[in-house]
N, C-alpha and C positions, 0 to 999 in steps of 0.2 A: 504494500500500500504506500504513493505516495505521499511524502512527508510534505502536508498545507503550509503553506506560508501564514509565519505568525499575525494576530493581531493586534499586538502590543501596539505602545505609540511608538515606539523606538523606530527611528526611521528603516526601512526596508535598505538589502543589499543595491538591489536597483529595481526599477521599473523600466520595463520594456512596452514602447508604444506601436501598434502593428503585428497584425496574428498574419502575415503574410511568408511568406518562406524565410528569411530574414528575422522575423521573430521567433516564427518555430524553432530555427536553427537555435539560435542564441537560447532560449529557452532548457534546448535539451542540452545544452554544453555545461548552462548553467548546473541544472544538476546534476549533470556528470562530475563535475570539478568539486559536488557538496555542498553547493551555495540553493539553499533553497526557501530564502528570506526575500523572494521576489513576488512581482504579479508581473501581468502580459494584462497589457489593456485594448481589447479591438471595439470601434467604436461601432460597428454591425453585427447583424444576431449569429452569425458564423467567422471559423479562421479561412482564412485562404487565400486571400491578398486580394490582388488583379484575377486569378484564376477562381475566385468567387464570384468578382464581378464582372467577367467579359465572358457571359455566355450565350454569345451569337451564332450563330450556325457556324459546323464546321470549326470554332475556334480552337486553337491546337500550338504545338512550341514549335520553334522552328529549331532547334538546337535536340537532334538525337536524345530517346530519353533514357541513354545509359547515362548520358553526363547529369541529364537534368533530375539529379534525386542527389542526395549530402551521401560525401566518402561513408560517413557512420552509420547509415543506413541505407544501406546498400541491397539487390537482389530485389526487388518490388517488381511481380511478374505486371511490367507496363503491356498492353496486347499489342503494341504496336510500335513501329522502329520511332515515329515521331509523335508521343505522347498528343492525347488531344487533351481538352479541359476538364472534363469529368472523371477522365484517370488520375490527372495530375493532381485534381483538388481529392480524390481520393487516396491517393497517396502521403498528402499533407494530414489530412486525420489520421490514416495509417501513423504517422509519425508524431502524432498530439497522443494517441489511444497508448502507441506502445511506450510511449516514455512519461506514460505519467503525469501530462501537462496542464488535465483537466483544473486540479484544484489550486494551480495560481493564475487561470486564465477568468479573467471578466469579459464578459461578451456584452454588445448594446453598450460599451461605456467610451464613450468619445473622451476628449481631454479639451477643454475649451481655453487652459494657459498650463505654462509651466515658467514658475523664475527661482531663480537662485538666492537663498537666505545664505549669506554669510555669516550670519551670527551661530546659525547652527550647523554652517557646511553640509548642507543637505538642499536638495531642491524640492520645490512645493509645486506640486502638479493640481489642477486643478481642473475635476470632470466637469460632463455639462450635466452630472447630476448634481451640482453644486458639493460634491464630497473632496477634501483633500487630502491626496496622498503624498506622503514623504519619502525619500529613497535619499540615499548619497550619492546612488549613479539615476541617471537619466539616460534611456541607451533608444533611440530610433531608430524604428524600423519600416517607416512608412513609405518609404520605395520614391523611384521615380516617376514611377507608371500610375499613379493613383488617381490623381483629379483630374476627370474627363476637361477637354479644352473644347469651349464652343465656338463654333466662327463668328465673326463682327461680319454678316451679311445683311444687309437691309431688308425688311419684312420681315427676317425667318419667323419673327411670333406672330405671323400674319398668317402660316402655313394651319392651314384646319385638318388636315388629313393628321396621321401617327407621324411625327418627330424622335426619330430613336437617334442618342447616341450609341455609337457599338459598343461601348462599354456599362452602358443601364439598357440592356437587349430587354423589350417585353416579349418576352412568348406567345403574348395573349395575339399580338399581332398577327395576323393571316396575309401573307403575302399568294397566296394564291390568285390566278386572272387580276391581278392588280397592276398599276403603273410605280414603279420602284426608281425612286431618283438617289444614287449615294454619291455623297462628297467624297473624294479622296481616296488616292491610290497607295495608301500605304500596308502593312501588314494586317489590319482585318479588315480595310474591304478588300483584299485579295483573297481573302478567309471566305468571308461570306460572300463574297458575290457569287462563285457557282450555285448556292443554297436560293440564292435570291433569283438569276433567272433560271432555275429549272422551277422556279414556280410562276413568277409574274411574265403578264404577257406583254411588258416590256419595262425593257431597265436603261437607265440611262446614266453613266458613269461619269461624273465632272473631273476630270484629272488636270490636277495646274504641273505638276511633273513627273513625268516617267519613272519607275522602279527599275533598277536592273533586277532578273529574275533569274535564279538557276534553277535545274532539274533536280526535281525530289523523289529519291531512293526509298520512299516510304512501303511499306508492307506488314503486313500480319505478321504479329510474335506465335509462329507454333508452340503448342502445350512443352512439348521435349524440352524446345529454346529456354521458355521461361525456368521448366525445372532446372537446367544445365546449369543457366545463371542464377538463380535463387540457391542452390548446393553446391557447385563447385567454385569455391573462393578462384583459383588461378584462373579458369576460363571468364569469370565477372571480369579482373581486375584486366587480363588481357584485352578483352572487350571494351572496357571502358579505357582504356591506354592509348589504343589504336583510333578510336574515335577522338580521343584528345587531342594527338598528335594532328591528326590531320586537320582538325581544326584551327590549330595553332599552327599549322601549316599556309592554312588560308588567308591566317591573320596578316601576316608578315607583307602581304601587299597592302596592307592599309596603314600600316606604319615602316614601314624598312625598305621591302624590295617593290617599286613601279613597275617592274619589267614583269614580275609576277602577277601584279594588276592586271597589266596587260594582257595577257594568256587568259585572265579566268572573264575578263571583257569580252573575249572573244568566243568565252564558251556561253557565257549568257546570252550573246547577242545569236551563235549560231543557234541557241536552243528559241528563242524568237524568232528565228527564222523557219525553223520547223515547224512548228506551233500555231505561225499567223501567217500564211500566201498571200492575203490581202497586201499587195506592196502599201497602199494609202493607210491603212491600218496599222500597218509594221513602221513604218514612219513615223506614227504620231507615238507607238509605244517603246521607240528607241531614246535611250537615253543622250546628252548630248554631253554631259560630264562626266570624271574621274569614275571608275569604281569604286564603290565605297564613301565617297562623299554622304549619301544618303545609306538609309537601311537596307542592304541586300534582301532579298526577298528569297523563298524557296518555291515552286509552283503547285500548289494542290488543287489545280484545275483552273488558275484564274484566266491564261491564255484559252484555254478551252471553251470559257464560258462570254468570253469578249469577243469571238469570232461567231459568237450565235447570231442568227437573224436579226432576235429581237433583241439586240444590248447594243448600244449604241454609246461610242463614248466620243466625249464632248470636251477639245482641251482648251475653248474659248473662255476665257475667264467669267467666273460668274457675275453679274450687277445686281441683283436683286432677288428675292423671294416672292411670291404670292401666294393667296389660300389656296391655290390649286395647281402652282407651274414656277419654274428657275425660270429665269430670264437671263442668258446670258448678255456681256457688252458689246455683242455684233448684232443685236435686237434678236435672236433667237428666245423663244417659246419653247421650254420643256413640260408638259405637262404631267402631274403627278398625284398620286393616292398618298404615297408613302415619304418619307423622307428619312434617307439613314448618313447620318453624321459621324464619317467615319474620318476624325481629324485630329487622333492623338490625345493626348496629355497636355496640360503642364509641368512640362518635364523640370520646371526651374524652381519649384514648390518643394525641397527637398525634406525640411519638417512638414511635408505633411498639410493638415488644416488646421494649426493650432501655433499660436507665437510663443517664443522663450525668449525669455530674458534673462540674461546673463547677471556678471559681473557688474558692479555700476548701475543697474539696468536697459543697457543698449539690449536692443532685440537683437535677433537673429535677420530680419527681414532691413535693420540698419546698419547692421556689418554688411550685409551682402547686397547692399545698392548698385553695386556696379558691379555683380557678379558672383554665385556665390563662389565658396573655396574650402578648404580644411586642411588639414595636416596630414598627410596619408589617405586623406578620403574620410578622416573618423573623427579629429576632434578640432576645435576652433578657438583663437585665446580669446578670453573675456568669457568664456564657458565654463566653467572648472566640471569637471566627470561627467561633461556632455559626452556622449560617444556615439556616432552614424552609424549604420548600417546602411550602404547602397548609399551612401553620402556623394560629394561631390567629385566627378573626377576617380568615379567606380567603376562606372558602365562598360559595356567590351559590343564592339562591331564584329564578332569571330567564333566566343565562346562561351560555354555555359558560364552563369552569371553567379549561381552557387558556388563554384569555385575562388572566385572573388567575395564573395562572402563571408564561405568558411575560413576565407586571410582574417577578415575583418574581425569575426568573431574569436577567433585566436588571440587577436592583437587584443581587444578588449577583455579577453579572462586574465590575459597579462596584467593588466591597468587594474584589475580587481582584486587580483591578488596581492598587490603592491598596497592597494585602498586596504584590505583588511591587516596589511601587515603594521598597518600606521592609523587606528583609530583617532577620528577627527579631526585627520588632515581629508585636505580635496588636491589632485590633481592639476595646471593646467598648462597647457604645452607652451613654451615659450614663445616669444613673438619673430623674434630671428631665425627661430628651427621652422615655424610654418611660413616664413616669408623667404628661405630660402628651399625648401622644400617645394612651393608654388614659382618661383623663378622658372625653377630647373623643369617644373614639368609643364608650364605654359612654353619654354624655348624649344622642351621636343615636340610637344603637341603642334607648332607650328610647323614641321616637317610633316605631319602626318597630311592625310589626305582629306580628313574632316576641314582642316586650313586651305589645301591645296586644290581644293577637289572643283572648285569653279559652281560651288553649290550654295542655297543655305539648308541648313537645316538642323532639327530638333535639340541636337547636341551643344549648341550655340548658345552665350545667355547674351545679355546687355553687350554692346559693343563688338556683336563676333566671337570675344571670347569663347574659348572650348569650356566649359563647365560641365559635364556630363561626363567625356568619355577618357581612360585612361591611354596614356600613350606609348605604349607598346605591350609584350607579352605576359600571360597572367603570370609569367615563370616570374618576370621581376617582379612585379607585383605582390607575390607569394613573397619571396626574397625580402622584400622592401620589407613587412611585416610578419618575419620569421619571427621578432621578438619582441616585446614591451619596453623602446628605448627609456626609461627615468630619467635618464639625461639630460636630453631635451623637452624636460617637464618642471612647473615651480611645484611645489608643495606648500600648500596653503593653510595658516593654524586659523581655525573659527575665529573670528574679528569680537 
């Protein structure tokens, strides 16, 4: 049985905000390591993160699901080479059920502030059920991906038919003999669009710019497959090796080798070449920048489904909304039932929906005016025992993203154990370790091809700036946070 976290008033080990991969992770390391004087607060009636909330037809990972599951929990017979959403979010219970996590998890409990009392070196988190909780650590886990981004189009609240963003999918929706208009060509309307015209009797696709797409190696996990992996430790770990490598094979054109870009440009474009004969159609879906600048794509039928009769894609820019039709700026009339808004995140939202307040009481949202940043991706000064998860300058163009996690969450049992070995002190990383730490990795990121790429996109915060994604391999990465540097940290005695 596990050991509940107490309810003393003594402040808690930490509080973990986000039941998404990233918290589960962190959760179960936590009690592995003994520390079970936490809570995980998620502010919807389930855990699961994005893979709770983006369930739109079709929605699925695009990263192999040998990589996409934690080193420590390994062998999860997924049925399929690239996990869909209903596996994946069963897998994350799979990993709440078997480690125990029930009884420090609160569900339905949002966090509506968090700031830092120095007097007692703890921070005071504050739900939107007006209850406060105490902890020494504060550790985020509320992702990139969370707050759906809506377009600034004129009218859209004028549109009477169903308004779905991809990421709040109603089900109740019937797209059947309907007129289906989606926004945006990025990773889930390429998801859902085949789901969308094999029902409506026509779909009309707004694209401001082309995905590169490669060809997806997807197929059924045979019974054997799954047992093999689920019992034989060497063939798992082989399996998941072989798929890492060549992932992180991939990478290396997005930040190191161009001439590599070059070759996997040409296998994207020759596979749009098979895919679409329409030459006028193949034109408007080739892309006209770097590889990799934007999100590479994988194809689970989206060429398939834009070469139908009835899909029509439209790359004139949109001007307007109406109750019943898009109007693009060439005065075109799209007529419509449905509207699906499939336009991303605010990827630059990295707490999440809730502000903290630091040291002093500067926010987090006034340190990061012009961008945000952290030390490693984890901790920020004028924070003391704030610590990210999927923080800034985490994200990967190549490979599983739990691997980059599992650094992160390393690096903070480090920082925890250092915290219990010094009762009422606080942590907070120096200002010259994180300002030359962000130097060196805004100077590589300029070489990469998110800088180079002749694009914009999501990765970007205020000014161009890279804020999102890390700039090279997860090996360094890993490397970078092999250990809990104290060095480059003040240790702080309660004021």
């Amino acid at each position: 049985m596990s050991e509940a976290p107490p309810r003393a008033s003594a402040p808690l080990a930490a509080v973990i905000v986000g039941g998404g991969f990233a918290g589960i992770g962190m959760a179960i390391r936590l009690k592995q390591a003994g520390i079970h004087d936490f809570l995980l607060l998620e502010r919807e009636a389930g855990i699961g993160g994005t893979w709770r909330d983006n369930t739109y037809p079709n929605a699925a990972c695009d990263v192999p699901s040998v990589l996409y599951s934690f080193s420590f929990e390994p062998g999860f017979p997924f049925p399929r080479f690239y996990a869909r959403q209903p596996d994946i979010l069963r897998y994350q219970r799979h990993c709440v059920s078997k480690h125990g996590i029930e009884p420090h998890l609160r569900l339905n409990c949002g966090v509506r502030t968090a700031h830092w009392d120095g007097t007692a070196a703890c921070w005071r988190i504050h739900t939107l059920h007006g209850e406060v909780i105490s902890a020494r650590a504060l550790i985020t886990a509320t992702g990139q991906l969370s707050v759906p981004r809506l377009p600034d189009i004129a009218g859209l609240a004028s549109f009477t038919g169903p308004c779905l963003h991809s990421a709040r999918w109603d089900p109740g929706v019937d797209l059947q003999g309907r007129r289906v208009a989606v926004i945006g060509t990025g990773a889930s309307a390429a998801q859902l669009l085949p789901q969308a015209v094999s029902r409506a009797i026509r779909v009309t696709l707004f694209q401001r710019t082309p995905p590169y797409v490669l060809p997806r190696p997807d197929r059924p996990a045979p019974r054997w497959e799954s047992w093999l992996y689920g019992h034989v430790p060497p063939l798992r770990w082989l399996s998941r090796g072989t798929v890492f490598a060549v992932q992180e094979f991939l990478g290396l054109s997005l930040y190191a080798l161009p001439v590599l870009g070059a070759v996997v440009r040409q296998l994207c474009l020759a596979h749009l070449w098979l895919r679409v004969r329409d030459p006028a159609l193949r034109r408007k879906l080739t892309p006209s920048y770097a590889l990799g600048c934007k999100r590479i794509l994988v194809d689970n039928g989206f060429y398939g489904a834009v070469t139908q009769p009835h899909c029509e894609v439209v790359t004139e820019a949109i001007a307007s909304v109406g109750p019943d039709h898009v109007r693009t700026v060439d005065g075109g009339r799209h007529e419509a039932d449905v509207l699906v808004l499939a336009t991303g995140f605010a990827s630059q939202t990295f707490n999440g929906t809730f502000e903290i307040a630091g040291r002093d009481g500067r926010t987090l949202s006034e340190a990061w005016r012009e961008g945000a940043y952290a030390y490693r991706g984890v901790t920020v000064h004028g924070f003391p025992n704030l610590f990210m998860l999927y923080g800034p300058n985490t994200n990967l163009g190549h490979n599983s993203i739990l691997y980059m996690t599992e650094s992160q969450i390393g690096y903070v049992l480090g920082a925890l154990r250092a915290l219990r070995a010094a009762p009422g002190e606080a942590l907070e990383v120096l200002p010259e370790a994180e300002s030359q730490w962000n130097a060196r990795l805004q100077q590589a990121l300029g070489r990469t091809v998110w800088s180079t790429g002749g694009c914009g996109n999501w990765y970007q915060g205020p000014g161009g700036r890279i804020t999102s994604n890390w700039s090279g391999s997860t090996f360094s990465y890993r490397g970078a946070l092999r250990r809990f540097d104290a060095e480059h940290y003040a240790r702080l005695a309660p004021r």
